[in-house]
C-alpha positions as CSV (number, residue, x, y, z in Angstrom):
1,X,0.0,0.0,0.0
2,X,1.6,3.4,-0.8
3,X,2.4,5.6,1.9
4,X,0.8,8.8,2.8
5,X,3.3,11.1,1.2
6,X,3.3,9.0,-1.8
7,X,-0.3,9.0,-2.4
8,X,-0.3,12.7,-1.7
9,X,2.1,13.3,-4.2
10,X,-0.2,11.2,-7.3
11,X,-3.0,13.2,-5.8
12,X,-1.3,16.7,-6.3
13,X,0.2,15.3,-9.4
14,X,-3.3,14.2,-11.0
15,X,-4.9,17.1,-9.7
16,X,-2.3,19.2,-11.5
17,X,-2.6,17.4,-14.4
18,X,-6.5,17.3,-14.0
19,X,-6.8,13.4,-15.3
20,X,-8.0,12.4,-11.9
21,X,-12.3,12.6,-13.0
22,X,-10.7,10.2,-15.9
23,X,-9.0,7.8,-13.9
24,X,-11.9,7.3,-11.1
25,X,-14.2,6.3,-14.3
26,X,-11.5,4.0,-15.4
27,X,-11.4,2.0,-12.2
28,X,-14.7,1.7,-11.0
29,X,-15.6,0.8,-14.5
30,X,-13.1,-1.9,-14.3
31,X,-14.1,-3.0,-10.9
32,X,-17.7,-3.5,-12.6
33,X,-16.6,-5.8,-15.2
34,X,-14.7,-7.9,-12.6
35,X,-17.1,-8.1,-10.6
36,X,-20.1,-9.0,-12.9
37,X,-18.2,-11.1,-14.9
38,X,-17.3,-13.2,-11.8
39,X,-21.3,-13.4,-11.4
40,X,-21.6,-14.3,-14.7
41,X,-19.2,-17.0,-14.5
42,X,-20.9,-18.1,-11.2
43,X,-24.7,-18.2,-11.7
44,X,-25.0,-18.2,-15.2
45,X,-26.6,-14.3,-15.5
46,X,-29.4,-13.0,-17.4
47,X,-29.4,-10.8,-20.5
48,X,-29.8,-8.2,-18.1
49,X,-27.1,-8.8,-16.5
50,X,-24.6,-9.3,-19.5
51,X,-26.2,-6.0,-20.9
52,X,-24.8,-4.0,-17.7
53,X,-21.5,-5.7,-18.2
54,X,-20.7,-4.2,-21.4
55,X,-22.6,-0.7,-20.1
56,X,-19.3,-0.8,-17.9
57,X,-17.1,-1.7,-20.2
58,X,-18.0,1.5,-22.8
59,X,-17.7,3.5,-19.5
60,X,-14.5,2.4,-18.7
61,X,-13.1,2.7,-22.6
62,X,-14.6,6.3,-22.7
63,X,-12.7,6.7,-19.2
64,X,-9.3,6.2,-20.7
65,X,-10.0,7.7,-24.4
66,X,-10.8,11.0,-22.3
67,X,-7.6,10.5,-20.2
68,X,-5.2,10.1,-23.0
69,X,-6.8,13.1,-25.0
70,X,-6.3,15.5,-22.1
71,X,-3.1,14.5,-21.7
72,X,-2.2,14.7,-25.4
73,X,-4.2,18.7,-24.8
74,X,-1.9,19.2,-21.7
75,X,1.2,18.6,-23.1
76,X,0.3,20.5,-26.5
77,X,-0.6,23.2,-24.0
78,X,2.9,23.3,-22.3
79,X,4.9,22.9,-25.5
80,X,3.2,26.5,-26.3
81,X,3.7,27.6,-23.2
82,X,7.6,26.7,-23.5
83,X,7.9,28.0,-26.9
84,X,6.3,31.7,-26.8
85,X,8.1,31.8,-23.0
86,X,11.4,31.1,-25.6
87,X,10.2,33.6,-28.1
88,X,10.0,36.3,-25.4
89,X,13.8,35.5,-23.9
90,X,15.0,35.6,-27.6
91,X,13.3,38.8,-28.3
92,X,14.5,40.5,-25.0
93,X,17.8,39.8,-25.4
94,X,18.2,41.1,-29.2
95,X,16.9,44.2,-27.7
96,X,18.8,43.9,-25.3
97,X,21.7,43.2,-27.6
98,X,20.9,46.5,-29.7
99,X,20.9,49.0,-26.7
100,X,24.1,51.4,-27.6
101,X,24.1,52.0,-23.8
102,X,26.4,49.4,-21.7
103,X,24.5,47.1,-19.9
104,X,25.7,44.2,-17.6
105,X,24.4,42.1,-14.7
106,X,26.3,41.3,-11.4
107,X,25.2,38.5,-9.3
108,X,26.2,39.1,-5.3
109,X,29.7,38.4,-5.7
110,X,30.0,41.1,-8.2
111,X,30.7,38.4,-10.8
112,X,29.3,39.1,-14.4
113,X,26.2,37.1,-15.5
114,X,25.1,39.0,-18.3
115,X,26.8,41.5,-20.7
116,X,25.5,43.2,-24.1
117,X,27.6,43.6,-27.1
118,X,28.0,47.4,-26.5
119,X,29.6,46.4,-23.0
120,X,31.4,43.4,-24.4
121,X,33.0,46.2,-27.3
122,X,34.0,48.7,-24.6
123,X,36.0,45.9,-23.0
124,X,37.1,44.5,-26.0
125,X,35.7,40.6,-24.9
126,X,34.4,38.7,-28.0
127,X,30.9,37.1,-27.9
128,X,32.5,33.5,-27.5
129,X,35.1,34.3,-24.8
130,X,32.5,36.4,-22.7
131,X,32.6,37.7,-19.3
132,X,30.7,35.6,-17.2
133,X,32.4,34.9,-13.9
134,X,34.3,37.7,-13.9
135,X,34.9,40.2,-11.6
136,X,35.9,44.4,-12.9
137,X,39.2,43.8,-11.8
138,X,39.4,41.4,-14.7
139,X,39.0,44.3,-17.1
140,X,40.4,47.6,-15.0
141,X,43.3,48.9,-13.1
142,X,42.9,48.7,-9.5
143,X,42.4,51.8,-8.6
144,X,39.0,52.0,-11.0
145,X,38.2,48.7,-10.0
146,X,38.3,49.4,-6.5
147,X,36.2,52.1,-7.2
148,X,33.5,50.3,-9.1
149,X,33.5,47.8,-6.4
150,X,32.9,50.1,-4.1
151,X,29.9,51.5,-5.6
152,X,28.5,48.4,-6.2
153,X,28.5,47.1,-2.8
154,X,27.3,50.4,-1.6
155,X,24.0,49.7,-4.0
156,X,23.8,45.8,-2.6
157,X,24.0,47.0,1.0
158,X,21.4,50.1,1.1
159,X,19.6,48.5,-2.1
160,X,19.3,52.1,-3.2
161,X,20.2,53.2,-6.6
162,X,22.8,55.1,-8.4
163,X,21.6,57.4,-10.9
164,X,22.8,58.7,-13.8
165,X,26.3,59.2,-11.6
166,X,29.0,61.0,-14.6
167,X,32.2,59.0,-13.7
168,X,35.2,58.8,-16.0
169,X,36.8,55.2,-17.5
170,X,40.1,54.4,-19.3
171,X,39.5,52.3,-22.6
172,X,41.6,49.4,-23.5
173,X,43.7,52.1,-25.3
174,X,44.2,54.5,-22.6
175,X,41.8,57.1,-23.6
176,X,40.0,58.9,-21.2
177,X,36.1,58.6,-21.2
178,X,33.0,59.6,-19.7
179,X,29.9,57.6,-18.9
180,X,26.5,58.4,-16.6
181,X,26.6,55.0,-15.0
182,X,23.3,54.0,-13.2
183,X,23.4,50.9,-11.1
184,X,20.0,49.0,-9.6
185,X,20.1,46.5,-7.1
186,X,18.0,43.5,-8.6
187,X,15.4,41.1,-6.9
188,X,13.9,37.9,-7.8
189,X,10.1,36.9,-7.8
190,X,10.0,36.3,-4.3
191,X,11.8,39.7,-3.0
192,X,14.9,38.6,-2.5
193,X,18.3,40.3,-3.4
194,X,19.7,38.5,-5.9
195,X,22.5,40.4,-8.2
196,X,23.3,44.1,-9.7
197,X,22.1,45.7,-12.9
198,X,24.6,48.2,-14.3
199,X,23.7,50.6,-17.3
200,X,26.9,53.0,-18.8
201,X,26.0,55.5,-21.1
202,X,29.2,57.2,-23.1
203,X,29.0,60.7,-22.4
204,X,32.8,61.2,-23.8
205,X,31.1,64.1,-26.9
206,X,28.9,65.9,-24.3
207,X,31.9,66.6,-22.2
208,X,34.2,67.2,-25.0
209,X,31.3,69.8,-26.1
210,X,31.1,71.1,-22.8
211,X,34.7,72.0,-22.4
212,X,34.6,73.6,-25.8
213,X,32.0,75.5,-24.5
214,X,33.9,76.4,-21.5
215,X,36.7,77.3,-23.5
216,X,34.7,79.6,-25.4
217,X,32.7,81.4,-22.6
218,X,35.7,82.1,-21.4
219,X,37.3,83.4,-25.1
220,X,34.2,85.1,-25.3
221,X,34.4,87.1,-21.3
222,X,37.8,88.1,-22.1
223,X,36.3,89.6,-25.8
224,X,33.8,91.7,-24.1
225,X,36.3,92.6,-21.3
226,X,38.4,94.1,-24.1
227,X,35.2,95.8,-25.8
228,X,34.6,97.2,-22.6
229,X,37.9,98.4,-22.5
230,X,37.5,100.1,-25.7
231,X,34.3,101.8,-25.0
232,X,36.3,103.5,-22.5
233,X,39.0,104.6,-25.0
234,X,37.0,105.5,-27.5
235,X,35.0,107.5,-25.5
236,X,37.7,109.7,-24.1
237,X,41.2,109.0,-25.6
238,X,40.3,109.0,-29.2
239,X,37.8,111.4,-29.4
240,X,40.2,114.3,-27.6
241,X,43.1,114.0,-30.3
242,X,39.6,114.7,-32.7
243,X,38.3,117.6,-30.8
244,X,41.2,119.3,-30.7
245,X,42.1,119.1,-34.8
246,X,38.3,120.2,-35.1
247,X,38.9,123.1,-32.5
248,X,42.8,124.3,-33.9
249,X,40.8,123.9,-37.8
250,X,38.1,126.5,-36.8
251,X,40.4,128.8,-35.0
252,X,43.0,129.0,-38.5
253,X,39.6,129.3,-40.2
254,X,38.1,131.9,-38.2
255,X,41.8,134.1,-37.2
256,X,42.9,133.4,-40.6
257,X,40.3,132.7,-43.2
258,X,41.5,135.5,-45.3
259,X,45.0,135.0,-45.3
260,X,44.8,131.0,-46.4
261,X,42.6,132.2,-49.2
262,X,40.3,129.6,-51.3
263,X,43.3,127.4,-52.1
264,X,43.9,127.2,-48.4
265,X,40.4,126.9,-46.9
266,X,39.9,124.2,-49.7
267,X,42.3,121.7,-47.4
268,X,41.0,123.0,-44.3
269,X,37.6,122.3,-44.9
270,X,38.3,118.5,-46.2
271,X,40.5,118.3,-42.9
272,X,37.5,119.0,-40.4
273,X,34.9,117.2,-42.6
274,X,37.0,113.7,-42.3
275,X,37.1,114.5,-38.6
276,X,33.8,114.9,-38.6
277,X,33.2,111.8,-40.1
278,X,36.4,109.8,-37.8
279,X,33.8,111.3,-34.8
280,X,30.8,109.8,-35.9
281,X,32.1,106.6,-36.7
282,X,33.5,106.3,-33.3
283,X,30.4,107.2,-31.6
284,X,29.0,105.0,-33.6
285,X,31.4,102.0,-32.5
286,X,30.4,103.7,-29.3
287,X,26.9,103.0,-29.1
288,X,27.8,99.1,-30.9
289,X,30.2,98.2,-28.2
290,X,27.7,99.1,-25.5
291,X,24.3,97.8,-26.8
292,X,27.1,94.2,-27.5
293,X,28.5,94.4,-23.4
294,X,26.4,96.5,-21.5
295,X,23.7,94.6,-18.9
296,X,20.1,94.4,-20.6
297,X,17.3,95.3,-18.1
298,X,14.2,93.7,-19.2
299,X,11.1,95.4,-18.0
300,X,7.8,96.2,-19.8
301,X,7.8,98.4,-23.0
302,X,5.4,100.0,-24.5
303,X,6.7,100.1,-28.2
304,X,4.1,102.3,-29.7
305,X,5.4,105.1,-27.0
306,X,9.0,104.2,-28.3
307,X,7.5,105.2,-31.7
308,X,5.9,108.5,-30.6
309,X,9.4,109.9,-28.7
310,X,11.4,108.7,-31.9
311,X,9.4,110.4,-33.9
312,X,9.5,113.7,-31.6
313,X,13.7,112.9,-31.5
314,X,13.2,113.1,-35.3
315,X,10.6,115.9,-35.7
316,X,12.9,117.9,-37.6
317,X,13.8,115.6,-40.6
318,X,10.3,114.6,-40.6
319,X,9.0,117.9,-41.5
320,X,11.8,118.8,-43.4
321,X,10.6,116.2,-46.0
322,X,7.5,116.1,-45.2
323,X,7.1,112.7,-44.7
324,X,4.3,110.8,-43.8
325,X,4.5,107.9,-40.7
326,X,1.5,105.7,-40.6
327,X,1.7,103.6,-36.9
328,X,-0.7,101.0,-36.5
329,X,-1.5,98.8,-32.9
330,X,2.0,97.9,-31.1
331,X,2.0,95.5,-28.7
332,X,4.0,95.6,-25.0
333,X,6.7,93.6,-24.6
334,X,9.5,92.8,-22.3
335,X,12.5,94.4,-23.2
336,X,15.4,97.3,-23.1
337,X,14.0,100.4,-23.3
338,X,16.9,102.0,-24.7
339,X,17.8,99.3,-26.6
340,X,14.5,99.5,-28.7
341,X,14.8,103.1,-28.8
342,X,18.0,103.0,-30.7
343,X,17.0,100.0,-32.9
344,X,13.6,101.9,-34.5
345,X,15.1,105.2,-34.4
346,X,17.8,104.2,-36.9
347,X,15.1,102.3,-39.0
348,X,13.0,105.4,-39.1
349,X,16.0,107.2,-39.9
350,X,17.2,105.4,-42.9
351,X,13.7,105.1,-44.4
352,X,13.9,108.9,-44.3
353,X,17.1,109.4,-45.5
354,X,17.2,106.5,-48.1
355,X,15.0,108.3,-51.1
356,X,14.8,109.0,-54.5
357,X,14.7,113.0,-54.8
358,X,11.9,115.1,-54.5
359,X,9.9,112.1,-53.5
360,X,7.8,112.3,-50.4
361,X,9.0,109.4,-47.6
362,X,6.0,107.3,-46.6
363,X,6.7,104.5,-43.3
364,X,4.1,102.1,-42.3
365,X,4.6,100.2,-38.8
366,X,2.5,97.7,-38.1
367,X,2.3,95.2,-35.2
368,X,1.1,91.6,-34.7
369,X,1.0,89.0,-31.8
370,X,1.6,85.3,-33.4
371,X,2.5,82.4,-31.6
372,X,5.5,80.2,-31.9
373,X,5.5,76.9,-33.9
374,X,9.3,75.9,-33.6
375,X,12.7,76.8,-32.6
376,X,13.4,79.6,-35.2
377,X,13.7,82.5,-32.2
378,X,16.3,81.9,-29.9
379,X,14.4,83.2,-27.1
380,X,11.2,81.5,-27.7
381,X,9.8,77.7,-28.4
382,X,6.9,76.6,-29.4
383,X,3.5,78.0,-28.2
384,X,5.0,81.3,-26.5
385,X,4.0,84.2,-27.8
386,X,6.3,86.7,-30.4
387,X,5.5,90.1,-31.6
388,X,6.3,90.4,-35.1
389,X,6.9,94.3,-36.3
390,X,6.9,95.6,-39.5
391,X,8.7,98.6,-40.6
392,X,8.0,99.4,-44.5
393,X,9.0,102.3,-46.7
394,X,8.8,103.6,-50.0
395,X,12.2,104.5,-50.3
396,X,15.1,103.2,-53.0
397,X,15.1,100.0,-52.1
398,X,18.2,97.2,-52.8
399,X,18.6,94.3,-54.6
400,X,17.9,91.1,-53.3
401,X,21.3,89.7,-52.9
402,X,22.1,92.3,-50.2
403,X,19.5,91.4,-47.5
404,X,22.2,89.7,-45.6
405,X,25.2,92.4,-46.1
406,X,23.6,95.4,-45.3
407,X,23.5,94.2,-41.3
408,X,27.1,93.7,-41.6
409,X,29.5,96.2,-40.0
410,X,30.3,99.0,-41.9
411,X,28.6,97.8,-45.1
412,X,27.3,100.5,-47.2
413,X,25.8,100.0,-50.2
414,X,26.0,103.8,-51.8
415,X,28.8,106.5,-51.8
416,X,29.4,109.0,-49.4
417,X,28.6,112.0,-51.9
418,X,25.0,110.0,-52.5
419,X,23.5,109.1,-48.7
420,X,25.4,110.2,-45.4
421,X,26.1,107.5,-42.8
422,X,29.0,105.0,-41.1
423,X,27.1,101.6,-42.4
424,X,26.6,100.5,-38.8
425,X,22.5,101.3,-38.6
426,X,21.6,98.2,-39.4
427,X,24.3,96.3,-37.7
428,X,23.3,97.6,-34.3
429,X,19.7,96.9,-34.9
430,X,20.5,93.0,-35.8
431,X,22.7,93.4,-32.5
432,X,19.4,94.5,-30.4
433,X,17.3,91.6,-31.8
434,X,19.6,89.0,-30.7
435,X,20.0,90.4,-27.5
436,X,16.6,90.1,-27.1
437,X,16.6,86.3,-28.4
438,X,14.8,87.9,-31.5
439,X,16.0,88.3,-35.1
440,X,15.6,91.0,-38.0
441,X,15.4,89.8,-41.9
442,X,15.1,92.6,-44.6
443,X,13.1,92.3,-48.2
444,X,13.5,94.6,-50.8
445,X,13.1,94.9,-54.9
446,X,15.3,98.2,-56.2
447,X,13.7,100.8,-56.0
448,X,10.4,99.9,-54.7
449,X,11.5,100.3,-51.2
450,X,11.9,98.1,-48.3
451,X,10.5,95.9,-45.5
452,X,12.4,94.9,-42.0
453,X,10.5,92.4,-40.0
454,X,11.6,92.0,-36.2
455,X,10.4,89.0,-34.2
456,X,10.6,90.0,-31.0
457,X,9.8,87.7,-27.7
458,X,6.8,89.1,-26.2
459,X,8.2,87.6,-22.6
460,X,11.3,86.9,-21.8
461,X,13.2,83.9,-20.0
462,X,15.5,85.9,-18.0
463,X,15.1,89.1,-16.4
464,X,18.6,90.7,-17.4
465,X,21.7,89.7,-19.6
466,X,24.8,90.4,-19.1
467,X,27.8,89.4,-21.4
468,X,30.4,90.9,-19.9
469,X,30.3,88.6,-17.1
470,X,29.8,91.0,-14.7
């Protein structure tokens, strides 16, 4: 007779299988025919009698053909079971496998159990050599090892994470690198610490990048250190040496006008008119070099009251031509008030002074809120708000293949004898529109006149700028 732990064990095991229903028909419907046909034999039955036999003996055939097809089911079952379960493991290690990012998994000895082909090619370990079993002092100095060690028993003790850690690593060459290592302690189904995940992502461009940037913010302080510097001197030192040739030219002009003659004022005049223009091209570089380094204080603007006192600053020249300034709805924004100021008063000056002769000027500026659909502005993204204003005149005009070169420095696209001017205008407006994470563009057909369009943030990110670094 089996014992209780045996018969247990068939119980569990049929009921698992579920072929125990099955097997109870099988042997009571074999107990039946035993049994009757020993009565049979005995007392020679009736028809009745036999009739129940074989009643039994379809039961117990039915029995087993039910046993054996469930069993056939149950193990078609499992062989499904096993193969999608195998399907699953193949397709998460492939993806595994295609992760650029290094990952690997420790077990608690800090031996390797698993390593992708990006970890495998930092280390230089082929496929069929691998690096299970071994430890990172295997593949790393000891001082690096040590330190990876470290870290990973710190993450197996407190079973809290490391995250996105930036930690440097030696290749197999030498080379420094940089990875953002994040390691996980891992459990199995029932809770239990069981071994290490570690993911290293190459960071090596990004710092390179960064230190370029460094490099360059620093190039970049000591440029506008040196602007500064010559604000100052042209401001004081190179203007004085100017003043005093204009001064000594008017007093030889004035004390002895008569005695030079027209031969002699002829020089004399050409000598205070090129100082003349040597002073307005340094305040000029003046008012370039300060809008480039001095501190931008943002703070709310009203543009169509920049408008009306640029106008009033240019109330002369505007009647003197009698032009005609049409100003439609301008927004408030957040910006330099200065700043915008000096960008509108030179476009309102060149569309007055850029004309064909005896023409009247006419200047439209118009304003419109839009919203942003990409990066295009440096100072806005997507869905914030821009003010886009239009400046347009009537004037000369230029051809096409000059809307980039007239916002260079100094470009000028006319003689001095033809249009007065330093060519730096336009230069300082582009200057203002990036300072204000904004942008200016320019359209034009010859002599049909001219439209600049500034996109201006309508808020912006940071409440001051200062390139100077201080």
């Amino acid at each position: 007779m089996p014992s209780a732990a045996l018969s247990s064990g068939c119980r569990s095991f049929f009921n698992r299988q579920r072929i125990l229903p099955g097997f109870v028909l099988g042997f009571v419907g074999a107990a039946g025919i035993a049994f009757l046909g020993g009565m049979a034999i005995r007392s020679a039955v009736s028809l009745a009698a036999v009739l129940l036999i074989l009643a039994a003996v379809v039961a117990s055939m039915a029995a087993l053909v039910w046993l054996l097809l469930h069993a056939r089911r149950s193990r078609a079952a499992r062989e499904m079971a096993e193969k999608a379960a195998a399907q699953e493991r193949n397709l998460l290690w492939n993806l595994i496998e295609a992760i650029p990012d290094q990952i690997s998994v420790k077990d608690l000895e800090g031996r390797f159990v698993i390593n992708n082909q990006a970890s495998r090619k930092f280390l230089e370990v082929s496929k069929s050599t691998g690096m299970e079993g071994k430890t990172v002092y295997d593949f790393f100095n000891p001082e690096m090892a040590n330190r990876f060690y470290e870290e990973d028993r710190q993450v197996l003790e407190s079973q809290e994470p490391i995250l996105a850690q930036e930690e440097p690593a030696l290749t197999s060459e030498g080379k420094l690198a940089w990875f953002s290592t994040t390691k996980l302690p891992l459990k199995n189904l029932d809770g239990e610490l069981c071994g290490l995940i570690c993911i290293h992502t190459d960071i090596t461009a990004r710092k390179a990048a960064e230190e370029k940037l460094r490099v360059f913010g620093t190039q970049l302080e000591q440029s506008n250190m040196e602007l500064r510097d010559f604000a100052g001197v042209a401001s004081h030192d190179l203007q004085e040496p100017l003043r005093k040739i204009q001064a000594f030219a008017d007093r030889l002009r004035v004390k002895h006008g008569q005695a030079l003659g027209p031969e002699g004022l002829d020089p004399l005049e050409r000598i205070q008119n090129a100082a003349n223009r040597m002073q307005t091209l340094i305040q000029d570089l003046l008012v370039l070099s300060r809008i480039s380094s001095k501190e931008v204080h943002f703070q709310p603007v009203d543009l169509a009251q920049i408008i009306g006192e640029v106008q009033s600053d240019l109330e002369f020249r505007i009647s003197q031509t009698g032009a005609k300034i049409e100003v439609g709805a301008l927004p408030t924004i957040n910006a330099d008030p200065f700043q915008m100021r000096q960008m509108f008063q030179n476009l309102l000056s060149n569309a007055l002074k850029f004309q064909k002769p005896g023409q009247r000027p006419e200047v439209i500026i118009q304003g419109k809120l839009l919203r942003v659909q990409d990066y295009q502005l440096p100072g806005a993204g997507p869905g914030d708000e821009v003010a886009r204003i239009m400046v347009t005149d009537n004037g000369i005009g230029f051809p096409e293949q000059y809307v980039e070169q007239i916002f260079t420095l100094f470009a000028r696209l006319h003689s001095r004898e033809e249009f007065e001017g330093t060519g730096m205008g336009l230069a300082v407006c582009r200057k203002i529109a990036q300072r204000h994470g904004g942008s200016i563009v320019a359209k034009s057909t010859h002599g049909e006149g001219a439209t600049f369009i500034i996109m201006l943030p309508v808020k912006q990110k940071i409440h001051s700028i200062d390139e100077g670094g201080g």
